[in-house]
N, C-alpha and C positions, 0 to 999 in steps of 0.2 A: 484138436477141435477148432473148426472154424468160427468166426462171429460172425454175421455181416453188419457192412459198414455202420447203420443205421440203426438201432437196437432199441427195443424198451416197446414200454405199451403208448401206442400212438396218441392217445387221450393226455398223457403226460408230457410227451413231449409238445403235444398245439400248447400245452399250457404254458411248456418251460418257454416257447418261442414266444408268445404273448407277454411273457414275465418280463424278457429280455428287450422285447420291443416299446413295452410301456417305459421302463426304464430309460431307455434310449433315448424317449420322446421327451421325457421330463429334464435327462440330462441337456438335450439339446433346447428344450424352454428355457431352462436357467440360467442355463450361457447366453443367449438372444438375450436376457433383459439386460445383461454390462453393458452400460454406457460408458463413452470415451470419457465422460466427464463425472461417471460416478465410482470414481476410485478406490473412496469410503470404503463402498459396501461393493467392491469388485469380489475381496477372497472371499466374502460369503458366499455371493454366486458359483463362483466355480469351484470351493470344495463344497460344496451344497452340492451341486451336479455331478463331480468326482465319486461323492459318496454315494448317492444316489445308484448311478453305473455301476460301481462297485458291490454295493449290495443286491443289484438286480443279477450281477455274473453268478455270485453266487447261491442267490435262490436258484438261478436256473441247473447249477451244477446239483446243488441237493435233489432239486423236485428231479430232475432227469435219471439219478444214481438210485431214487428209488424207485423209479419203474422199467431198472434195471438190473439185469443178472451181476451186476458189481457190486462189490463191498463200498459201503456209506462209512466213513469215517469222520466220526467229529470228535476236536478237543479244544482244550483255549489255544491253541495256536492257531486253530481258524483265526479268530480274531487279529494275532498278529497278524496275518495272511490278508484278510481285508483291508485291515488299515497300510498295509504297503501299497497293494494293489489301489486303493484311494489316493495312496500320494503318487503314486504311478501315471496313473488318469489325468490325476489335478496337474501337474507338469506336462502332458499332453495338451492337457487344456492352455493350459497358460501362454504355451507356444502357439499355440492356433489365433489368441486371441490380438498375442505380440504381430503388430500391421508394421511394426518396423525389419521384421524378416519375411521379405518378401519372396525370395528365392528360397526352395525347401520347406517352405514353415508347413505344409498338408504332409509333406514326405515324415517332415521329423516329428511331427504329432502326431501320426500313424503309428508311428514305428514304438511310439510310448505308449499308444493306445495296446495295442498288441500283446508288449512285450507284460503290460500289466495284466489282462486278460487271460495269456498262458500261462503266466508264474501262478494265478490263481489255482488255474484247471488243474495244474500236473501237483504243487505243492498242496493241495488239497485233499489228495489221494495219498499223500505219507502220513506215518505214525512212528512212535517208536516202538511198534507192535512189526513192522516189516522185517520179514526174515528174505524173500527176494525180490530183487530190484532191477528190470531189464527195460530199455529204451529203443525206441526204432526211429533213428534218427531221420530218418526220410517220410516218416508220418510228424514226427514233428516239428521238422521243419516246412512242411506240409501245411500240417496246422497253424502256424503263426502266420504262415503266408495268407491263409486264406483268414485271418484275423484282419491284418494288414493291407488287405484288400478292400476288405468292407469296411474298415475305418476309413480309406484314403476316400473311398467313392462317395460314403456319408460327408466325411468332410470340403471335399468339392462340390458338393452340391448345394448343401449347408451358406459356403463364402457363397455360390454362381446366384442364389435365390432363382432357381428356376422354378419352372409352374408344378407345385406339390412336393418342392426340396424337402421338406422336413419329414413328410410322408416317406420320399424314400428315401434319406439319412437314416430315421429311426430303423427301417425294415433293411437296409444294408448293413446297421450296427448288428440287428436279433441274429437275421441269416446267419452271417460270417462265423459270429460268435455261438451260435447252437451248430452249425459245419463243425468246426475248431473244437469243442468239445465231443464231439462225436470221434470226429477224426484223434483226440487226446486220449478215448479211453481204449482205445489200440494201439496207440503207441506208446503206454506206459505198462507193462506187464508186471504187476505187483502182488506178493504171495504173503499174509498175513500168521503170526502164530496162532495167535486166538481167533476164536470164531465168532461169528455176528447174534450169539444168544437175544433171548428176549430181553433180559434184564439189561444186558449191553445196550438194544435198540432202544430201551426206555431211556436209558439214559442219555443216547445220544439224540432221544426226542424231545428230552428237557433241555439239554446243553442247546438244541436248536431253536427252542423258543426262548430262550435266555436270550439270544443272539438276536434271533430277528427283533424280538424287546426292544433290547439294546439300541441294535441298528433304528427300526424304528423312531426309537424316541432322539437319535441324535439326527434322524434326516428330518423328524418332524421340529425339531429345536433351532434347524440351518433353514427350513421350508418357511417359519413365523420370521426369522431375524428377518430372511432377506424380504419376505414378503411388510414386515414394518420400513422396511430401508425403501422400499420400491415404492411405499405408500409414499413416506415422507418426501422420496426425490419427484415422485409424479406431480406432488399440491408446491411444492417450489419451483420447478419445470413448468407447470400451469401457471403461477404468478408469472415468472420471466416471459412464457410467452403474451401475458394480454400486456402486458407493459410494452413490451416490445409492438405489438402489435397494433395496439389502442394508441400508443406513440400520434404525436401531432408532426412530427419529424422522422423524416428517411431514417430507418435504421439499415444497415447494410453491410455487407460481408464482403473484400474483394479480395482474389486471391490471383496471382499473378494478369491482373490486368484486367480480371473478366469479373462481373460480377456473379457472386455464390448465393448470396443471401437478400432480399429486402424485403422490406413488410406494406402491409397493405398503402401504409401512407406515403411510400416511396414510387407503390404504382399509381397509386392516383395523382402523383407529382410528374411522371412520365407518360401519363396517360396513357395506360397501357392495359387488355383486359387482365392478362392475367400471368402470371409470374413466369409460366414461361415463354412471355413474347422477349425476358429481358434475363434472364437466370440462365448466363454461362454465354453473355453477350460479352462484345468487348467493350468497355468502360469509355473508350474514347470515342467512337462510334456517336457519343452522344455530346461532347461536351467541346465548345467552341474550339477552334485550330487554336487560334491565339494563346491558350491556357493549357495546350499539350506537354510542352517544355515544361514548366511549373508544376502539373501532376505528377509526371513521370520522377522528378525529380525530387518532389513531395512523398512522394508513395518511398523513392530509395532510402529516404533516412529512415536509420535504425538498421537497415539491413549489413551495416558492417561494425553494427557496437555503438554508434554513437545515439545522446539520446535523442528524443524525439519531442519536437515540438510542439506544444500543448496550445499553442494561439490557433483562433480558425484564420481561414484565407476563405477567400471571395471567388467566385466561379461563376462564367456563365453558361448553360449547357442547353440543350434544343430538346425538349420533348417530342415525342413518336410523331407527335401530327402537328410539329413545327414550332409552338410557340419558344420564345425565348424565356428562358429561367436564370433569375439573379439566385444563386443559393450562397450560403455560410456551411465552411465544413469545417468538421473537425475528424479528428483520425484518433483511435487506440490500439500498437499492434499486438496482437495476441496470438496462442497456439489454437488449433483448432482441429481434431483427429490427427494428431501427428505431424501438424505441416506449420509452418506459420502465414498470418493470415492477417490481414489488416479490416479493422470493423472504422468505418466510418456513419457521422450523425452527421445529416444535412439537411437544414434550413432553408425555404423557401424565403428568400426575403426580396422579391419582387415588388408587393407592395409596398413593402416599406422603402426601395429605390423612389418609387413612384411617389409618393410623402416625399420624400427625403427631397425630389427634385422639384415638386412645388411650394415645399418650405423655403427652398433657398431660391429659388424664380420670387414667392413671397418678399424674403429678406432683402433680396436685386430693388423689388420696385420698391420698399419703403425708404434704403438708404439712398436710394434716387430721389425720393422725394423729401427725405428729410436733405439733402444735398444740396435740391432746386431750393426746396424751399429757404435757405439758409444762405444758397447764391444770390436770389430774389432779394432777401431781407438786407446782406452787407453789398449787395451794388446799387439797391434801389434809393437806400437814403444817401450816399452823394450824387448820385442822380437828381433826385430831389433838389438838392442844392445847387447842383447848375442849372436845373432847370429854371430856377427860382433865379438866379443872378442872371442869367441871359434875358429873363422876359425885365428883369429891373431896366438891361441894357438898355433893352429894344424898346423901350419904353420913354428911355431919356434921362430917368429919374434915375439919382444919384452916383455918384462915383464911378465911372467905369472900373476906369485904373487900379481902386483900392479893390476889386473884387477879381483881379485876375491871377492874385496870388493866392486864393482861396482856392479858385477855380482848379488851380493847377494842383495843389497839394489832391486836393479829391479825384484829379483824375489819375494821381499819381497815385492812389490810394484801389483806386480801381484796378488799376493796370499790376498793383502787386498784388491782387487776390486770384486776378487771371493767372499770372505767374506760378503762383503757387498750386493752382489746379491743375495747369500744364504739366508741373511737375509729378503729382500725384497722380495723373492718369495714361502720361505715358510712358512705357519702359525703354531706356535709353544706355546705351553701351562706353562702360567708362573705364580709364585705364586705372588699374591696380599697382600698388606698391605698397614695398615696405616701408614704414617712419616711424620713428618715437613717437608717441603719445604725449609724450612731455613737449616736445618742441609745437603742437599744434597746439598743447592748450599755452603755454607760453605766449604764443602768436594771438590765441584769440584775449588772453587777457591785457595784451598790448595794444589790441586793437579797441577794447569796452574798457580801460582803464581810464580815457576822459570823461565818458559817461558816467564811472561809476561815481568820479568825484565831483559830477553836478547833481549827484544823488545825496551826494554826504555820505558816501557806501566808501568803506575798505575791505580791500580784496587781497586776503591772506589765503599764499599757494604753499602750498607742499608735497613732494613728489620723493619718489625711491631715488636712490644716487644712481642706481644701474640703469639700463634704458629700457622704456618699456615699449618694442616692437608689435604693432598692429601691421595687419595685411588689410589694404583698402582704398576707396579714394578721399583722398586728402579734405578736400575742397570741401566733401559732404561733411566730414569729419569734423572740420571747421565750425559747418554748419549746426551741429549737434550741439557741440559746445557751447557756441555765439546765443542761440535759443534757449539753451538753461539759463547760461549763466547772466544774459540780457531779463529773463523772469524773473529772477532770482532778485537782480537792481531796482528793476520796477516794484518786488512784493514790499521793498521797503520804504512807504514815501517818507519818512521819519530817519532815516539814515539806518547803519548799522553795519555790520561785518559778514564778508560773504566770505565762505570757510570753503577752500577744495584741497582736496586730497585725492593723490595716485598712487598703487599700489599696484604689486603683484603679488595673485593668489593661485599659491604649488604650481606656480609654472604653466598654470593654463590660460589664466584669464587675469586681464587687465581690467583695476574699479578701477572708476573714477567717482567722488562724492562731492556734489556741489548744495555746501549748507549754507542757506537764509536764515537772516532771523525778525521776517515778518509776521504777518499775522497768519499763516496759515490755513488749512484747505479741511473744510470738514467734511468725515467717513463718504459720508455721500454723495460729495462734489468730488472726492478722490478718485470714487470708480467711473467719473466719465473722463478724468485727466484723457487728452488723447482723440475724444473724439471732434470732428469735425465741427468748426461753429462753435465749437464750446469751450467758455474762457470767462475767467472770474474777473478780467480787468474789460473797465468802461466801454474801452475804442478794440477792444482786440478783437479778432477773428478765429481763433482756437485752431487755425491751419498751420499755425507754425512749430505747436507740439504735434499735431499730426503728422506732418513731416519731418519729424527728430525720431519718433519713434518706427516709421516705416524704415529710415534711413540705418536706425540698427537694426534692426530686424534683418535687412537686405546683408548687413555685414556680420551675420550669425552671432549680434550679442542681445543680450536682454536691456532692458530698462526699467525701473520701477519708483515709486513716489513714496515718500513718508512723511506724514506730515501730523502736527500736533496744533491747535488753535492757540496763539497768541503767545506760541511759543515758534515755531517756525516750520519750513521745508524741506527735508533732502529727498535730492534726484541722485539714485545709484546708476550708473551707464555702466555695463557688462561688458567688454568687449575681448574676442579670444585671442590671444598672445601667439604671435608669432617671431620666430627667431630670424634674424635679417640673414643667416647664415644657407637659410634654406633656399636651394637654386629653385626656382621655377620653369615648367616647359611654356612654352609658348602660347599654352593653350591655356595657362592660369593666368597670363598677365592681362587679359579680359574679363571681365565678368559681366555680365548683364545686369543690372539692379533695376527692379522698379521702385523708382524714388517717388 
């Protein structure tokens, strides 16, 4: 007796095809909600969908067997039967969803799709009531084929998102799989001992609601979990995007050169209307030539292990309708759907260049005017003064002769403040060496050791027995010295004992400490030590610390003041330690200094 292919009461089968294709659709909904980033609640999803499918194969196998001239067989080993057939799937799934097997991953999630769907069909139809057992191997490999068909085609369509993919995913999974089943109850020829009594089909109507119970209540147990996971990752997904987006600063995604991601406040910073005039541009396309070496080179760390630098850098880059943008960036690299991906934050700080450059235009004109002003006040009073002794001259009255030594110290007094501004404002090219530190202050205290003894001042030195090597020019060097240690004579009109000491500290840095013990400099006179004009003694001009400390400065050491009232002065002079042994090229034995 023949069967044909297609068998059963047609009303049964639109069902079992509607069974299977609803299934399908759900399966293929709950795979679509895995996100690359929600991992958490990833195996919910897809054994949620697994089981799903799995239980939808086999409603459709029952509702089709009974409106079918074949024996309906149910025992607990259904159950086993589904939950394989679920892990079968769920491994299908898993592959399909794996973006890092890019070659095969539809072929080999097919092939699992399948081979779970047939083990169903065919071990669903045994018992240990089978007395004969015959197979036709060309319908069932038949069958799996055309299982394996409709998975691959669902599945390619599913990745392509073409116009109605899910529509025909779902109805490519039902088809296949109600063919596949059709084509399975032909090529299983199976001869039972017992026969299918009422009391048998009662029970295997009960065993059948047990199961779908069952089933039910664990697809409805995987359908709440994932649907509270989806809740909670969509209201954190919604925070990150308004932050992101609400952002006062470029957020932004680059991934090899181009950019992937920015938010609103990135376009309105490139004025731009809208994300795709700029989303999968190239990055440099917008951002000055001069700072292309510097990104490119920016962007490679970390790409080979090393870490990465958390300071921002400064850029300037041209918006779409030209203007110039000062921004602050900063970089974090991170993964992003399997790839890695560099997220930078960028700051507009245009205006604050624009501040920044009339702060210090500001800062220009006032120290010019406290300058003038300051030039004005120490040239105009000997001025004064001769102007006052020539009109005496010119006049007749009194001494000529006794006023032209006066005359001269003041113009001589003039002509060293010019000097000194000379030297402060213009940069001049001086030759470099090595020398002991010790042999220059030796020299200068040879040279203020008569002063200091018309002061009543003793000038007690002590220095390291080794030698302490500076790199620099001598003369200024001198100068640095002669200027402390000359303040130092003066703080004391009472006499007293000026204390220096030289040392070397761990081999880097040469002190030198020159101790007073006048009356010293209080907190708030300390912090102008240095500047221009300003000077605690009578007749001074404050130009001569100003130019001790530009002069270290020029010779990368520091300088610094401590001072106690009525107890005394120290000036600590910093300067960096060089070994005479180190040759220099030709191009260090100049330096430029502005002195």
């Amino acid at each position: 007796m023949t069967h044909p292919i297609i068998s059963g009461n047609p009303y049964y089968l639109i069902l079992s095809i509607i069974i299977m294709c609803f299934s399908s659709y759900t399966m293929l909904n709950m795979i679509e909600q895995l996100q690359p980033k929600q991992r958490a609640y990833g195996f919910n999803w897809v054994i949620g969908g697994a089981s799903v499918f799995g239980l939808g194969l086999w409603t459709m196998h029952v509702v089709s067997l009974l409106a079918s001239n074949y024996r309906l067989v149910m025992n607990w080993s259904m159950l086993v039967i589904l939950v394989v057939c679920a892990i079968t799937v769920y491994a299908a799934l898993v592959v399909l969803k794996n973006r890092e097997l890019r070659r095969g991953r539809f072929l080999f999630s097919a092939l699992l799709m399948a081979l779970g769907a047939t083990m169903l069909q065919y071990m669903s139809m045994l018992s240990e009531t089978v007395i004969l057992l015959k197979m036709n191997w060309l319908l069932f490999w038949l069958s799996y084929g055309v299982s394996f068909a409709g998975a691959y085609l669902a599945f390619y369509w599913l990745e392509g998102k073409s116009p109605n993919y899910k529509f025909k995913s779902c109805l490519s999974l039902g088809l296949s799989n109600m063919v596949m089943h059709q084509i399975g109850l032909h090529a299983l020829q199976v001869d039972y001992m017992d026969i299918l009594s009422t009391d048998l089909l009662n029970e295997y109507l009960l065993m059948l609601g047990f199961l779908l119970g069952l089933s039910t209540l664990i697809i409805l147990s995987f359908s709440l979990t994932t649907w509270l996971a989806a809740s909670k990752y969509n209201q954190m997904d919604e925070r990150y995007k308004l932050l992101v987006e609400n952002s006062m600063d470029t957020i932004a995604l680059i991934n090899d050169g181009h950019w992937e991601f920015m938010n609103r406040a990135g376009q309105r910073m490139f004025e731009v209307q809208s994300e795709k005039e700029i989303i999968g541009t190239n990055l440099y396309a917008l951002l000055d030539k001069k700072y292309h070496r510097e990104m490119a080179a920016w962007l490679g760390e970390g790409q080979t292990g090393e870490s990465v630098s958390a300071k921002p850098i400064e850029l300037q880059w041209m918006s779409v309708q030209g203007r110039p943008l000062h921004t602050e960036i900063v970089r974090a690299s991170s993964s992003f759907s399997g790839k890695q991906i560099v997220q930078v934050i960028i700051r507009d700080i245009s205006e604050r260049k624009k501040n920044e450059e009339l702060l210090i235009n500001s800062e220009k004109l006032y120290v010019a005017g406290q300058l003038a002003a300051g030039i004005a006040h120490e040239i105009r009073n000997p001025l004064t003064s001769l102007k006052g002794f020539l009109q005496l001259i010119a006049s007749g009255r009194g001494n000529g002769s006794n006023f032209y030594d006066i005359m001269k110290s003041e113009l001589e007094r003039i002509e060293s403040i010019v000097s000194e501004l000379l030297m402060l404002s213009k940069p001049q090219v001086y030759e470099c060496v090595h020398k002991d530190s010790r042999q220059i202050m030796e020299d200068t205290v040879n040279l203020l050791e008569t002063q200091a003894i018309l002061h009543n001042v003793m000038i007690e030195y002590h220095a390291d027995d080794r030698p302490l090597w500076v790199f620099g020019v001598e003369n200024q060097l001198k100068q640095v010295f002669i200027n402390v240690l000359k303040n130092a004579i003066e703080a004391m009109q009472g006499g007293g004992v000026v204390s220096i000491t030289m040392s070397l500290e761990e081999e880097e840095s040469v002190i030198v400490r020159i101790k007073d013990e006048g009356s010293g400099i209080a907190k708030e006179q300390l912090a102008k030590i240095g500047q221009p004009f300003y000077t605690t003694k009578d007749k001074g001009t404050g130009l001569g610390l100003m130019v001790t400390y530009k002069i270290v400065d020029n010779h990368h050491g520091q300088i610094m003041a401590q001072s106690e009232v009525e107890v005394g002065t120290t000036f600590i002079i910093k300067l960096p330690y060089h070994k005479q042994e180190v040759e220099l090229t030709p191009e260090k034995q100049k330096i430029e200094i502005e002195t």
